[in-house]
C-alpha positions in Angstrom: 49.1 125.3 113.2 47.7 122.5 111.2 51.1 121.1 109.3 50.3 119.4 105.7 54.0 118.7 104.2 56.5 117.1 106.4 60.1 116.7 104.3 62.3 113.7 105.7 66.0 113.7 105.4 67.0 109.8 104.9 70.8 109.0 106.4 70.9 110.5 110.0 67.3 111.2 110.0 65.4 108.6 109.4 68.0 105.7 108.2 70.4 104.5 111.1 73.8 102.6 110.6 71.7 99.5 109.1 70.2 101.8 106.5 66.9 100.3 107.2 63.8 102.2 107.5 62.2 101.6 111.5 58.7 100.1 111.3 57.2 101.9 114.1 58.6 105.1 112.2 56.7 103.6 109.0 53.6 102.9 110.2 53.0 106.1 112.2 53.9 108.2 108.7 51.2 106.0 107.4 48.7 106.8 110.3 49.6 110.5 109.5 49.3 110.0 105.7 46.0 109.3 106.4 44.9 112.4 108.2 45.7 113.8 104.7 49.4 115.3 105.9 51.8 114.9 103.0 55.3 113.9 103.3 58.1 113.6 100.6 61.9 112.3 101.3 64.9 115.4 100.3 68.2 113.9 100.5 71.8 113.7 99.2 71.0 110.3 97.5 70.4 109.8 93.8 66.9 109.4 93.0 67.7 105.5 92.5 69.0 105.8 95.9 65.5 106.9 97.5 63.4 104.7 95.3 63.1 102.1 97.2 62.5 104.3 100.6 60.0 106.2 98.7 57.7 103.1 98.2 58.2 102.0 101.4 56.8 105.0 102.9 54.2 104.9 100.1 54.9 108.7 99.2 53.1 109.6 96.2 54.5 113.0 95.6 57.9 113.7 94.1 61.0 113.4 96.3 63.9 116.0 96.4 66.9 114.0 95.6 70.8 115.0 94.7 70.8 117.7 97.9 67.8 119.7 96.0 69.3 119.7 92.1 66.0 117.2 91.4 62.3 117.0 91.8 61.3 113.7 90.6 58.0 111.9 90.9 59.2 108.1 91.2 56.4 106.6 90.2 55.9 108.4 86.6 59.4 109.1 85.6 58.1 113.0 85.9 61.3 115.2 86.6 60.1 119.2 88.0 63.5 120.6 88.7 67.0 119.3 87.5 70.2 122.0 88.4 73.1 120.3 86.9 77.2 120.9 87.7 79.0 123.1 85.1 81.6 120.7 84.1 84.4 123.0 83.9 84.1 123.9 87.6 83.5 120.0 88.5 86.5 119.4 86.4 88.2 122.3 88.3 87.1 121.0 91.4 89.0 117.5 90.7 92.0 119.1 90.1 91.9 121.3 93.0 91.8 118.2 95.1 93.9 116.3 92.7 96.7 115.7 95.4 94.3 115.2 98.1 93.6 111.6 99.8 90.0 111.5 98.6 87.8 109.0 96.7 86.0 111.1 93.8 82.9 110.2 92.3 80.6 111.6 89.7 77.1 111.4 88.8 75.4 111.6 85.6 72.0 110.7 85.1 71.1 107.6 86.9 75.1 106.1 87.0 77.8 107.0 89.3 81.6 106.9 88.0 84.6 106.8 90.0 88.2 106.5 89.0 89.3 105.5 92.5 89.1 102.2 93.0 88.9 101.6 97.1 86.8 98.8 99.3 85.2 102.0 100.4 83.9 102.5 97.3 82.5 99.1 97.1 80.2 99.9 100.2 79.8 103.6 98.8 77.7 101.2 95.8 76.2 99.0 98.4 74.8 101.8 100.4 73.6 103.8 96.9 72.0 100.4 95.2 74.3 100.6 92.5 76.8 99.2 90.1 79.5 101.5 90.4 81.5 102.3 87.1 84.9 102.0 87.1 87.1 104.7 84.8 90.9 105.7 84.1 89.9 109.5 84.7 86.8 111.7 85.8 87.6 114.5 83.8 87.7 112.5 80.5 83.9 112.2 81.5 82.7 115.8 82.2 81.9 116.7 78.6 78.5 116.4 80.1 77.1 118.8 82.7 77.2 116.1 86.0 74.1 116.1 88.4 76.8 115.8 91.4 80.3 115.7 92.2 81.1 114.0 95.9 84.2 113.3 97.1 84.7 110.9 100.0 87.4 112.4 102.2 89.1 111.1 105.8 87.0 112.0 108.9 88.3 115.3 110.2 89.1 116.9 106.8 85.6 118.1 105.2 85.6 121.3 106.6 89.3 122.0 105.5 88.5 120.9 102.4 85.0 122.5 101.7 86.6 125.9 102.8 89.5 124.9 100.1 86.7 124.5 97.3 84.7 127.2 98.2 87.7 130.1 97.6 88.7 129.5 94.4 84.4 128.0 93.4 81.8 129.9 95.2 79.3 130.7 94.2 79.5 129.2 90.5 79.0 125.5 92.5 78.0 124.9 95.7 79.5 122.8 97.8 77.8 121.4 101.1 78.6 118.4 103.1 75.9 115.7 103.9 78.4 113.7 106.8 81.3 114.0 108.1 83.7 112.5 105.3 81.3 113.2 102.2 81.9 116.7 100.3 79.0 117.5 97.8 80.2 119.8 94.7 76.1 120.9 93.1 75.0 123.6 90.9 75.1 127.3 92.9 70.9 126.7 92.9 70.6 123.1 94.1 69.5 123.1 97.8 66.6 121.4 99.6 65.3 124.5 100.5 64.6 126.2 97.4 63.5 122.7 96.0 61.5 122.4 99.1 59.5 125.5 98.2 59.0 124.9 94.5 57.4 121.6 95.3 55.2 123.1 98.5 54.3 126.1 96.0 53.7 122.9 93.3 51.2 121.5 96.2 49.6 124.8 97.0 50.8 124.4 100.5 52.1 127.6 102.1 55.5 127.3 104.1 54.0 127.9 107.0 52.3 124.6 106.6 55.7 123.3 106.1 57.7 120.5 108.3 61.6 119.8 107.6 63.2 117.4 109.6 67.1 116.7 109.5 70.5 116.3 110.8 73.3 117.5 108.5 74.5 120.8 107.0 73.1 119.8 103.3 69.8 119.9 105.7 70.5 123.7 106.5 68.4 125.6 103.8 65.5 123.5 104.2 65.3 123.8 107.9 65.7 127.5 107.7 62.9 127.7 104.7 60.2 125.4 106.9 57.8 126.9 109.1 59.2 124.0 111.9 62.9 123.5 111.1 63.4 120.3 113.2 67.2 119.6 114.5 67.1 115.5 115.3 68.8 115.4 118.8 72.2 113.6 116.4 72.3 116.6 114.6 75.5 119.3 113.8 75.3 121.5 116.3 75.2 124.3 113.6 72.1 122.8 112.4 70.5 122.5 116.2 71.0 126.0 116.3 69.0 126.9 113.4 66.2 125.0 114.2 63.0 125.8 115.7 62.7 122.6 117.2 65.1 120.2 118.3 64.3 116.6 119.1 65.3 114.7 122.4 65.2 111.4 120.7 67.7 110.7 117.8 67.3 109.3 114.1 63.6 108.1 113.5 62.5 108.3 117.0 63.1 111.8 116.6 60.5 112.0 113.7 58.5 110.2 115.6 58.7 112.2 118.5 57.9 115.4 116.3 55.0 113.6 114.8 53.4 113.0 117.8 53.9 116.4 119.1 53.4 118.8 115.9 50.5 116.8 113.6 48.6 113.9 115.7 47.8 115.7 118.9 48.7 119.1 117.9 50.7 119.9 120.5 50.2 117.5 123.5 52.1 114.5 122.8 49.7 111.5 123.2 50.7 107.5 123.7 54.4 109.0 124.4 56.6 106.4 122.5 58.8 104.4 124.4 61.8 107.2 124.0 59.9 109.5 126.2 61.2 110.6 129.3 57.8 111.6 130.6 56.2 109.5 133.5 
């Protein structure tokens, strides 16, 4: 199968703890680039967020940003899909987890708001590349649709609290988790994999033709939608077990390794980078 769109998750997928794209990982999406495969970035960021990746990379394509609720071309401004939060239910979802030890945040347009003032929320900004804005109350602000609710919670309690959400919400929101302490409250249609198909059928590339490559649960519709799902070896186990492919490297090695193995030698896996286990 000759692959011609390859979608890249960004945090657990192809960003580390340093948040810094690997160059070997660069340059060999370049090499590929040049064969005339096409790749794009999907991720839970804010499309401010993913600029900067995006040039790195030198995609010139739109990027799926906001879990799947945008389509945006970078470059031009150009926005193909946009799924916003009803702000009653994002409002109802504040209150539900009113008493809750979280840190809530909205977004709305290209800002992010919080009314919980934490140091975590400081390097919640750093990590986003943004100023965050500080208010007495979230609520008071969702006389506007938001593009994304997220609520930092403690480790061990996004599942609890998801599950919480999703009996009194679903399926007027959807709520999907993209790490461990990070719950993500989205319009019912905002999912990489319906965004991932509207911008393949955009591209006139068939799903078959289709690479997704991720590690989280936010990741799941996309892998399943893909013609290779790819699980990176850090993955959720749930989302390994969806996956048509699993990698034995983690992070960007693991694009790397799927790279090598699924678009430049089409199947054989030549130079084997230095994660390979292979003699």
């Amino acid at each position: 199968m000759a692959y011609k769109l390859v979608a890249l998750d960004l945090d657990g997928t192809m960003l580390g703890d340093d948040k810094r794209l690997n160059s070997g990982t660069v340059e060999l999406i370049r090499e590929a680039s040049e064969q005339g495969v096409r790749f794009t970035i999907a991720t839970g960021r804010m499309s401010l967020g993913a600029l900067r990746y995006a040039e790195e990379l030198r995609v010139n394509i739109p990027i799926i940003t906001y879990n799947g609720a945008v389509i945006k071309n970078t470059f031009s401004g150009d926005i193909y899909r946009e799924c916003k939060v009803p702000a009653e239910q994002g409002i109802e979802a504040i209150q539900l987890l009113r008493n809750e030890p979280v840190l809530r945040y909205a977004f709305l347009g290209e800002e992010v708001f919080t009314d919980t003032a934490h140091e975590w929320t400081d390097r919640y900004a750093d990590l986003l590349g943004v100023t965050m804005n500080l208010v007495t109350d979230l609520r008071d602000l969702l006389v506007d649709d938001p593009t994304m609710l997220v609520f930092m919670v403690p480790v061990g309690q996004a599942s609890i609290l998801t599950q919480l959400l999703k009996s009194r919400l679903d399926p007027v929101v959807r709520i999907t988790n993209s790490a461990d302490w990070f719950l993500d409250v989205l319009h019912p249609e905002a999912s990489k994999g319906l965004a991932l198909a509207q911008l393949a059928e955009r591209l006139g590339i068939a799903r078959e033709e289709v690479i997704a490559i991720g590690d989280n649960l936010n990741d799941l519709e996309m892998i399943e939608y893909a013609g290779l799902g790819v699980a990176v070896a850090n993955a959720s186990d749930e989302l390994k077990d969806a996956a048509d492919y699993v990698t034995d490297a983690p992070i960007s090695r693991g694009v790397e390794e799927v790279i090598h193995k699924f678009i430049l030698t089409d199947g054989e896996v030549k130079n084997p980078p230095i994660f390979s286990t292979e003699s």
